[in-house]
TORMIGU-202615 format. One record per atom (N, C-alpha, C, O): z, x, y. Coordinates in steps of 0.02 Angstrom, whole numbers, padded with zeros to 5 digits, always signed. Layout:
% TORMIGU-202615
ZXY...
This chain:
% TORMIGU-202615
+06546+02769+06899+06511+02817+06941+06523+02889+06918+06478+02930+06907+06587+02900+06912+06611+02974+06873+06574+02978+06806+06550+03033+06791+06567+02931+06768+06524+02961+06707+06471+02958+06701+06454+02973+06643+06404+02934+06757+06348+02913+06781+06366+03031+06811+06330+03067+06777+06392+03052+06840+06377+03099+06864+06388+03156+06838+06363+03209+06858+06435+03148+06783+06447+03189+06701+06391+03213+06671+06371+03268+06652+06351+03106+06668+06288+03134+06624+06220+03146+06649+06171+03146+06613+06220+03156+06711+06152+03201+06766+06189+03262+06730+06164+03277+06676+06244+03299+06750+06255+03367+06754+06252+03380+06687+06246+03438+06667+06255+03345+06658+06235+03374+06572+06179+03371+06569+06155+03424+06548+06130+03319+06585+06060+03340+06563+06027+03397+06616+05980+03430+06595+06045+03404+06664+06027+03449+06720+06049+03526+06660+06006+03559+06631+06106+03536+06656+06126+03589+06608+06060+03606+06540+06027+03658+06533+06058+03562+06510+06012+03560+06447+05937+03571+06457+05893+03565+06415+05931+03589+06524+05860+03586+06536+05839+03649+06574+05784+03677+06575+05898+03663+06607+05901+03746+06642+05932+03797+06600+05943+03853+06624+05948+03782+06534+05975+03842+06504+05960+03839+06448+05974+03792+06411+05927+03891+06432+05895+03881+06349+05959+03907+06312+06011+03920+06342+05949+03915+06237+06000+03931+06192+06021+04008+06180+05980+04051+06195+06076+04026+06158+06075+04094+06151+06016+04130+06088+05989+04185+06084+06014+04070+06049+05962+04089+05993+05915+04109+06022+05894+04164+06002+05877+04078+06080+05808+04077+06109+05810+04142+06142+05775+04191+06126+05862+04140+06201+05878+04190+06252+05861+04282+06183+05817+04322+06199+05893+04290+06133+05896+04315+06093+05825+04333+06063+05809+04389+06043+05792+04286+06063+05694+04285+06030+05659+04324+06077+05628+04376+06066+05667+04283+06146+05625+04305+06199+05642+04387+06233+05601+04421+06264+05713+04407+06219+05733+04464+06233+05721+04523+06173+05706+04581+06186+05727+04503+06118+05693+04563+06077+05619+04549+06051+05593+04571+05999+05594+04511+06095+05533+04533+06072+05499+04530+06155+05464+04485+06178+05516+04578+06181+05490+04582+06245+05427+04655+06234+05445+04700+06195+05387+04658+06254+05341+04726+06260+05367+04764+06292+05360+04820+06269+05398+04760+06339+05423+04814+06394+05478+04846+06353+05487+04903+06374+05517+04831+06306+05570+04885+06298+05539+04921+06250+05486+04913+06220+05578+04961+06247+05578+05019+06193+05600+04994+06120+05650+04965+06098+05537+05017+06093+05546+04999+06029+05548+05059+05965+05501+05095+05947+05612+05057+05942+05622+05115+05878+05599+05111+05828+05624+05069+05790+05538+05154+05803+05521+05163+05741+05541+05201+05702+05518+05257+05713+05579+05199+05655+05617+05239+05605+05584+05281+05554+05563+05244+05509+05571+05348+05541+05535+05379+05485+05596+05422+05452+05635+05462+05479+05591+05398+05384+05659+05441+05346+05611+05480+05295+05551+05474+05287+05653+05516+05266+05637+05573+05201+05611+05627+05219+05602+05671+05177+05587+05640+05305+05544+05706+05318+05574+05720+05376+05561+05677+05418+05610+05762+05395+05618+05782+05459+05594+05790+05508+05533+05782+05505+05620+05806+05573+05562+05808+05642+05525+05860+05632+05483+05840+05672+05501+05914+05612+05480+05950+05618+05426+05971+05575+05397+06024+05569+05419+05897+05535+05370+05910+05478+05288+05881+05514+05280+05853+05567+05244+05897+05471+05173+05885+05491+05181+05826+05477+05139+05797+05511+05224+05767+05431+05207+05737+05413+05238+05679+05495+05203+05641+05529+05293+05691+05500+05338+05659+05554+05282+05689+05627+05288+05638+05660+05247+05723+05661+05199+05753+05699+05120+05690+05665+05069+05683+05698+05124+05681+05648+05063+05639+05631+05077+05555+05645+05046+05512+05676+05131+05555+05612+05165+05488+05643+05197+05480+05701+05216+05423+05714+05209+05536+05750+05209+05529+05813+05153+05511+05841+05157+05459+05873+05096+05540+05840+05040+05527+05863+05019+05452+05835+04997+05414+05878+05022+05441+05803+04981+05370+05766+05021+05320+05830+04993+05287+05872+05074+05326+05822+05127+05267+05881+05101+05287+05928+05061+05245+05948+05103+05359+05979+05062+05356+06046+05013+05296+06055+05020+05245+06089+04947+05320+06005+04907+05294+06013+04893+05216+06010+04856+05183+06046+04942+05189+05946+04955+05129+05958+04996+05115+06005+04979+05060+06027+05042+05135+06034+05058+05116+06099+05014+05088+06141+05015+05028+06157+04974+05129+06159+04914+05115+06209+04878+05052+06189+04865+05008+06231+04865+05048+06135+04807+04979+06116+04858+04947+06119+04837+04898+06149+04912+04937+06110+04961+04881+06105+05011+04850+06167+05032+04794+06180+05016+04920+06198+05048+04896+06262+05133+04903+06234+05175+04882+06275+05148+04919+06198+05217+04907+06163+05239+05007+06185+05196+05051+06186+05310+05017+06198+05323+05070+06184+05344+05085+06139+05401+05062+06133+05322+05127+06083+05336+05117+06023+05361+05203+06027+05323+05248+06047+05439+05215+06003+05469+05270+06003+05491+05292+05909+05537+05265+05879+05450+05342+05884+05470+05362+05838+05559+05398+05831+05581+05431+05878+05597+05387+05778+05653+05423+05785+05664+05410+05697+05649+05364+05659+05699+05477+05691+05712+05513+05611+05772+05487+05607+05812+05468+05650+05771+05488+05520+05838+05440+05514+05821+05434+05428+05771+05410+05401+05882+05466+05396+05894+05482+05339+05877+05394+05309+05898+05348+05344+05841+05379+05247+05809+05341+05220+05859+05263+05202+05842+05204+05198+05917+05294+05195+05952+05225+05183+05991+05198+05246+06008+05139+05255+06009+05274+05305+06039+05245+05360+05985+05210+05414+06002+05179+05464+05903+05226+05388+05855+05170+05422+05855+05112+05394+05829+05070+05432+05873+05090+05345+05878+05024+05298+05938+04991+05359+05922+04948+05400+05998+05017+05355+06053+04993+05360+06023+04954+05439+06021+04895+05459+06003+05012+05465+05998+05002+05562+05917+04941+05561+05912+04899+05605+05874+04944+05517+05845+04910+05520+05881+04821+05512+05859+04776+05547+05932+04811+05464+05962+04766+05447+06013+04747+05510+06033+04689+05515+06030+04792+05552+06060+04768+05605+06038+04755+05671+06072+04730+05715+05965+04779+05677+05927+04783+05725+05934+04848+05761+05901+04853+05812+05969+04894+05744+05999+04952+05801+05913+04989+05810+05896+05021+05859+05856+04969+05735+05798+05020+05740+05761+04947+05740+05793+04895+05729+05683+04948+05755+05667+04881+05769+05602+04896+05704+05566+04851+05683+05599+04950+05687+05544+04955+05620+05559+05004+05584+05590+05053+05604+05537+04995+05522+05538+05059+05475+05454+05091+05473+05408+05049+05471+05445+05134+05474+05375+05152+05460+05327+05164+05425+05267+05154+05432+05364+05192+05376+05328+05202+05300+05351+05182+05237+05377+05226+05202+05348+05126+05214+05389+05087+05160+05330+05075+05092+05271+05064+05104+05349+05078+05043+05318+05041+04973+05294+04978+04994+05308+04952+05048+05259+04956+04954+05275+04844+04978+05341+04810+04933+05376+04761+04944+05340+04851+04887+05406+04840+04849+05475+04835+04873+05521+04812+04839+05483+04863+04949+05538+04869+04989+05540+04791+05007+05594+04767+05028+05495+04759+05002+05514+04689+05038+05562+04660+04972+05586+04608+04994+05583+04669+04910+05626+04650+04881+05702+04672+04899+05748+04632+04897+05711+04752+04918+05762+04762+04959+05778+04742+04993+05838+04731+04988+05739+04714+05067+05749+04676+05141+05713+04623+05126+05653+04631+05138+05733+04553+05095+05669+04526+05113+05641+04465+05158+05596+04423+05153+05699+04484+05214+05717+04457+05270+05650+04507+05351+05645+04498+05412+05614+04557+05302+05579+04601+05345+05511+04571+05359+05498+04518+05331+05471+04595+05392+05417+04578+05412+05364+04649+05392+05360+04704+05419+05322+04617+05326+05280+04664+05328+05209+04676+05359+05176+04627+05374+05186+04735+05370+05132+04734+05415+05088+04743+05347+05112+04771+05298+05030+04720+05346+04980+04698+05286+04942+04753+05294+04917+04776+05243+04932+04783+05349+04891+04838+05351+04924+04909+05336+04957+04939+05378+04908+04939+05257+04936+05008+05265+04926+05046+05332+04876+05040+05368+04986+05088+05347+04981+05159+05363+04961+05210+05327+04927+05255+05351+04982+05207+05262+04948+05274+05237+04959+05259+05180+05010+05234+05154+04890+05281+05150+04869+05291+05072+04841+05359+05057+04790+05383+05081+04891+05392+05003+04909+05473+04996+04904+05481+04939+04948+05449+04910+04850+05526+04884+04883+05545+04803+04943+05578+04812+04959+05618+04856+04977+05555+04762+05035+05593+04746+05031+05648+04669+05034+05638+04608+05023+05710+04717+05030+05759+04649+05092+05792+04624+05147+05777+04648+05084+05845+04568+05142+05852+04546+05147+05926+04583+05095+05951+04604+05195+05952+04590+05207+06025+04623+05263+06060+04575+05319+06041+04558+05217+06133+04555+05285+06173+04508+05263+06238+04506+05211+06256+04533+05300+06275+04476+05291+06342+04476+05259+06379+04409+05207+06411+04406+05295+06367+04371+05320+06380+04301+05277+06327+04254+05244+06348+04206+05279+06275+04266+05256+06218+04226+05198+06214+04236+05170+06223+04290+05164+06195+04168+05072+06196+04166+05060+06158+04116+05076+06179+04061+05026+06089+04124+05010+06063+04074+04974+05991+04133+04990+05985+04192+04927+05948+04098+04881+05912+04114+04915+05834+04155+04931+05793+04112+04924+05817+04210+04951+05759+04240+04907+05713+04195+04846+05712+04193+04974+05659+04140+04946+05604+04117+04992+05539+04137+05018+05504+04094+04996+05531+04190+05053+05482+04221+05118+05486+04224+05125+05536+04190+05159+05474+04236+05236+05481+04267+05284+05507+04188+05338+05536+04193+05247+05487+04110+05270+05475+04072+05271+05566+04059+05316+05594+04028+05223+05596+04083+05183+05676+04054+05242+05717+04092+05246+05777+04077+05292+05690+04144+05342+05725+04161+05407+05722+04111+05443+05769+04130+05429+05700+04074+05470+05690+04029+05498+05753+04016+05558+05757+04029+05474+05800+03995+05512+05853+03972+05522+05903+04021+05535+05960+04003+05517+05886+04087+05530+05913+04138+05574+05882+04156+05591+05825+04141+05612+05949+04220+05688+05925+04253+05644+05910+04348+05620+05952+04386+05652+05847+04355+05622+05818+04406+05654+05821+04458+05714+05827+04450+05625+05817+04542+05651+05830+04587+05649+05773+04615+05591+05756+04604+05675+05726+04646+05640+05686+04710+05686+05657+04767+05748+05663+04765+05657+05629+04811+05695+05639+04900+05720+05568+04873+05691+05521+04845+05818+05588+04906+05847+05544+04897+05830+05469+04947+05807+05472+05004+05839+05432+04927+05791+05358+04937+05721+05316+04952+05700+05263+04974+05702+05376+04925+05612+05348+04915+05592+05308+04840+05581+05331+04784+05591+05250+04862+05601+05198+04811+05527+05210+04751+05537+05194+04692+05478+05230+04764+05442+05262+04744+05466+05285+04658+05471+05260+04602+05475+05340+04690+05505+05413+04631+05554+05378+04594+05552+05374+04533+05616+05343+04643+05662+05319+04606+05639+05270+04549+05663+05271+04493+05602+05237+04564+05583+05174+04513+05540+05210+04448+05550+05190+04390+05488+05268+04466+05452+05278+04419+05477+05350+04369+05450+05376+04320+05549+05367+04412+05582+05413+04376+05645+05389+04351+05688+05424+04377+05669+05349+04315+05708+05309+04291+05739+05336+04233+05798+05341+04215+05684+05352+04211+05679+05354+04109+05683+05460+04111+05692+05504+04070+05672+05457+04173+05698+05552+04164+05727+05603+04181+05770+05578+04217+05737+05667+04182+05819+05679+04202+05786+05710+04286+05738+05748+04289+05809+05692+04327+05791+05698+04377+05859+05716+04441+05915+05691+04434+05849+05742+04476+05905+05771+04550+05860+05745+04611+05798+05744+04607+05898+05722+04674+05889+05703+04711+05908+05773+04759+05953+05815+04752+05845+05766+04819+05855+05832+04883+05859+05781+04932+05850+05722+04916+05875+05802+05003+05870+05756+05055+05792+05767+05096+05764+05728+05134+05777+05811+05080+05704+05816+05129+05644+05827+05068+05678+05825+05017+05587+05835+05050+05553+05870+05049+05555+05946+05051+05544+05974+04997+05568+05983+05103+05564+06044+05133+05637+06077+05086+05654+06136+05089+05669+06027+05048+05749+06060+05008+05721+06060+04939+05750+06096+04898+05658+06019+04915+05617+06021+04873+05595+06056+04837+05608+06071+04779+05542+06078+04890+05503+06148+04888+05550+06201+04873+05555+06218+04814+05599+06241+04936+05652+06262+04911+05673+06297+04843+05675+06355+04822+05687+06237+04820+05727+06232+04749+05678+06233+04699+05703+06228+04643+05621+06236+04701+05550+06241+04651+05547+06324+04658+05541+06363+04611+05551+06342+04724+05527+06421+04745+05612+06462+04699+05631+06520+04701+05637+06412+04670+05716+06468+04685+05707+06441+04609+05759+06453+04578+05662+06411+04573+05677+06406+04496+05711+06340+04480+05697+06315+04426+05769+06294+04536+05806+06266+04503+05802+06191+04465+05838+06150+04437+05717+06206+04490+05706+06135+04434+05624+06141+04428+05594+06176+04469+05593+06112+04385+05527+06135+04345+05481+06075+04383+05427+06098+04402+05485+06037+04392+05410+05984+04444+05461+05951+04520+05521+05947+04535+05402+05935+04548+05430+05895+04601+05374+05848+04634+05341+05882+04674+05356+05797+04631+05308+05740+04645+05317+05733+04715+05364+05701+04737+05264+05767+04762+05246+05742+04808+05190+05707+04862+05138+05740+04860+05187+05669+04894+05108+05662+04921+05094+05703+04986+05120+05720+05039+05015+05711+04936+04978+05788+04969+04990+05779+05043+04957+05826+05063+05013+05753+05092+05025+05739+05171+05078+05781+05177+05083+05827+05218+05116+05766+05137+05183+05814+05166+05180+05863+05105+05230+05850+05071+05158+05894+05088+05149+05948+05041+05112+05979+05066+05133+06037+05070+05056+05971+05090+05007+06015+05128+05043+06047+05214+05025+06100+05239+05080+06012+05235+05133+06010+05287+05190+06071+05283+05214+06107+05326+05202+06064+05207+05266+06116+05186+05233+06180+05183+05253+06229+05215+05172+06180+05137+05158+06240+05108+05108+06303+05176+05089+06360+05165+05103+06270+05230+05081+06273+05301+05127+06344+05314+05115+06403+05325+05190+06300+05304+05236+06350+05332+05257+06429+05326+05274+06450+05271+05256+06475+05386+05272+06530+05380+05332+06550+05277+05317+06588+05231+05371+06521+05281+05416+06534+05220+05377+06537+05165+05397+06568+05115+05302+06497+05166+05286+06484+05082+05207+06516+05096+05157+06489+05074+05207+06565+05128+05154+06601+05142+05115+06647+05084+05056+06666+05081+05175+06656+05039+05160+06680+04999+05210+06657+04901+05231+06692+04855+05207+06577+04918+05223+06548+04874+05183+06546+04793+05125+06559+04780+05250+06518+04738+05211+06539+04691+05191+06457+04658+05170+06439+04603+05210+06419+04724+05205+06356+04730+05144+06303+04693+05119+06271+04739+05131+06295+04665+05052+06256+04632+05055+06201+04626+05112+06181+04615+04989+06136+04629+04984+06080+04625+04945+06072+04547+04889+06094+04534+04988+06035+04502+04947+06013+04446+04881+05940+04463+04878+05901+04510+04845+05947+04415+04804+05896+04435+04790+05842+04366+04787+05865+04308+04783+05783+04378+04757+05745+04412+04837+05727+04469+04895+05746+04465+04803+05685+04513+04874+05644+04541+04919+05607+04506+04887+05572+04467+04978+05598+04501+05026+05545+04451+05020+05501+04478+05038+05453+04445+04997+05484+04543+05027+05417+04580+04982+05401+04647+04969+05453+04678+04958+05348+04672+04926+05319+04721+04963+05303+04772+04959+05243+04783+05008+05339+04822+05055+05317+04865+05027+05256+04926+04981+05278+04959+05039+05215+04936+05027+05144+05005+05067+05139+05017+05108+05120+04974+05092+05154+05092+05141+05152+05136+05161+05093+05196+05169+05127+05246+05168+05051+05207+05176+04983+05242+05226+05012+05304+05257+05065+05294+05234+04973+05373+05278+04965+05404+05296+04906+05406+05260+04857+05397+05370+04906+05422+05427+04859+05405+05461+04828+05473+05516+04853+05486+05439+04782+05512+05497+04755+05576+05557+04725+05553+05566+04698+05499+05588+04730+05590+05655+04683+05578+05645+04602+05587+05616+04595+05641+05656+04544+05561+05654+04487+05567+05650+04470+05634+05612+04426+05653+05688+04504+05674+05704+04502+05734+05644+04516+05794+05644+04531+05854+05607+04506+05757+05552+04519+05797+05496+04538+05785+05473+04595+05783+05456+04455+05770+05379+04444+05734+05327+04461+05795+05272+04488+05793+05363+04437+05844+05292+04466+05919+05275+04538+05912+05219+04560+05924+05327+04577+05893+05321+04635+05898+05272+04674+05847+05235+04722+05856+05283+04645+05805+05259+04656+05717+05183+04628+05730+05135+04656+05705+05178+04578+05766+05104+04560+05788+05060+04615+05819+05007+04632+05794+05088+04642+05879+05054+04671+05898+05049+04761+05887+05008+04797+05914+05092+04776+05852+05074+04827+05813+05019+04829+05765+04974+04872+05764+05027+04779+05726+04981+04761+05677+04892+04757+05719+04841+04791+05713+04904+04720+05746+04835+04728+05772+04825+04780+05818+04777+04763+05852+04848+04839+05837+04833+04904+05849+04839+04946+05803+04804+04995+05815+04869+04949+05753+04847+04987+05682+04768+04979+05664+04723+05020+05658+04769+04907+05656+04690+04888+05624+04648+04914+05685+04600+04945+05661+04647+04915+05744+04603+04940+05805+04601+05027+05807+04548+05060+05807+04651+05049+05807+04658+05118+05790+04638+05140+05742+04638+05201+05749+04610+05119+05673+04557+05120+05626+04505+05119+05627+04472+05168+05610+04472+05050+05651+04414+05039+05671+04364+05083+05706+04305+05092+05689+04398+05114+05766+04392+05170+05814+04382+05219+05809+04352+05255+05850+04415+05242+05735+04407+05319+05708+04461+05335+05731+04469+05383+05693+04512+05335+05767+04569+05365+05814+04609+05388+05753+04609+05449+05747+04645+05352+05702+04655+05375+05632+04663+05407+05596+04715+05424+05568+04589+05428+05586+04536+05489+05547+04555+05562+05567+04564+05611+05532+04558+05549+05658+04535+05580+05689+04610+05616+05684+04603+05666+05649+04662+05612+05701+04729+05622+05693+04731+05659+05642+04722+05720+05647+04744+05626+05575+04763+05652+05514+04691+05713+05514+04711+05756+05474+04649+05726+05529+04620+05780+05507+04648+05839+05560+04657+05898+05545+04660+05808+05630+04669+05874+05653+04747+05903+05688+04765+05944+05732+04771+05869+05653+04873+05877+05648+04885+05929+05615+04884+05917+05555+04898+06000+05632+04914+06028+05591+05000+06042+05603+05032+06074+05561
């Protein structure tokens, strides 16, 4: 009789309590919480980080998700993405899925940007990444980007963009590869009002930017995704990036 009533209360148990794995699924991927989107390499205060605030508003709304942008130096969003502390990265290569590749990519860019060259001093014809060679190169420390296609040249790492520019305006290095989004963002600014700042042409580079969820949460990654693609469709988008200044 005692072990006839052992094994009710065990199956009674197994049937009212799901697993911590599960409990764990259904709790981070709830809509109602707050969800951190991570943007590194540009600070809050850039046009470029102001444009990607807005893009999440708006997907918010089609999505129903609260989706909270927050800044976060490029490798300490890697790290927090890997622990869940941020629940997305925002603007990634597709190449980043070899870094994480435990991430969830969203198939639909965020943003596709030329990337030109920016210098002062230096004048000569953009013929691909190779035509920088005899230049001393600038680029934002962990943007896998620059890093990969500046390998082969002597190059310094800044932490922003905006330390970039900077250091182009002050002489201390001859190009700096950026995409026209956040370059057009910098040169905005009261400081470079009267910069001796210039864009060579053609573009070196075709920038496509992906967002990145944490494993930890494919519901979430769902429905972002299909408010990106709706927020396109709509013009909502368009409509942003032209009038963000």
């Amino acid at each position: 009789m005692k072990l006839l009533r052992v094994m009710l209360i065990s199956v009674a148990i197994l049937y009212t309590c799901s697993s911590p794995a599960q409990q764990h699924s259904s709790a981070s991927n709830n809509p109602k919480q707050v969800v951190k989107v991570a943007l590194g390499g540009t600070g809050p205060q850039s046009r470029v980080f102001r444009i990607a605030s807005k893009l999440l508003a708006e997907i918010s709304k089609l999505s129903g998700l609260k989706l909270e942008l927050v800044y976060l130096p490029t490798r300490r969003a890697t790290a927090k993405l890997l622990n869940g502390a941020v629940h997305a990265e925002m603007a990634r290569i597709a190449s980043y899925r070899q870094h994480v590749p435990s991430a969830i990519m969203i198939t639909e860019s965020v943003a596709s940007l030329p990337v030109h060259v920016y210098t002062v001093n230096a004048d000569f014809i953009v013929d691909g990444w190779s035509s920088l060679k005899p230049y001393t190169v600038l680029r934002v420390h962990g943007w896998l980007y620059t890093r990969k296609n500046l390998e082969q040249h002597q190059s310094f790492t800044v932490v922003t963009p905006l330390e970039g520019f900077r250091l182009l305006e002050a002489h201390r290095a001859d190009v700096f590869p950026l995409d026209s989004l956040s370059a057009a963002g910098l040169l905005s600014l009261p400081e470079f009002k009267d910069t001796r700042i210039k864009r060579l042409e053609p573009p070196v580079h075709i920038l496509h930017t992906y967002t990145f969820f944490s494993a930890d949460y494919p519901l979430l990654a769902q429905r972002y995704q299909s408010a990106l693609i709706k927020l396109k469709q709509l013009g909502i988008y368009q409509k942003i990036l032209n009038e963000t200044q």
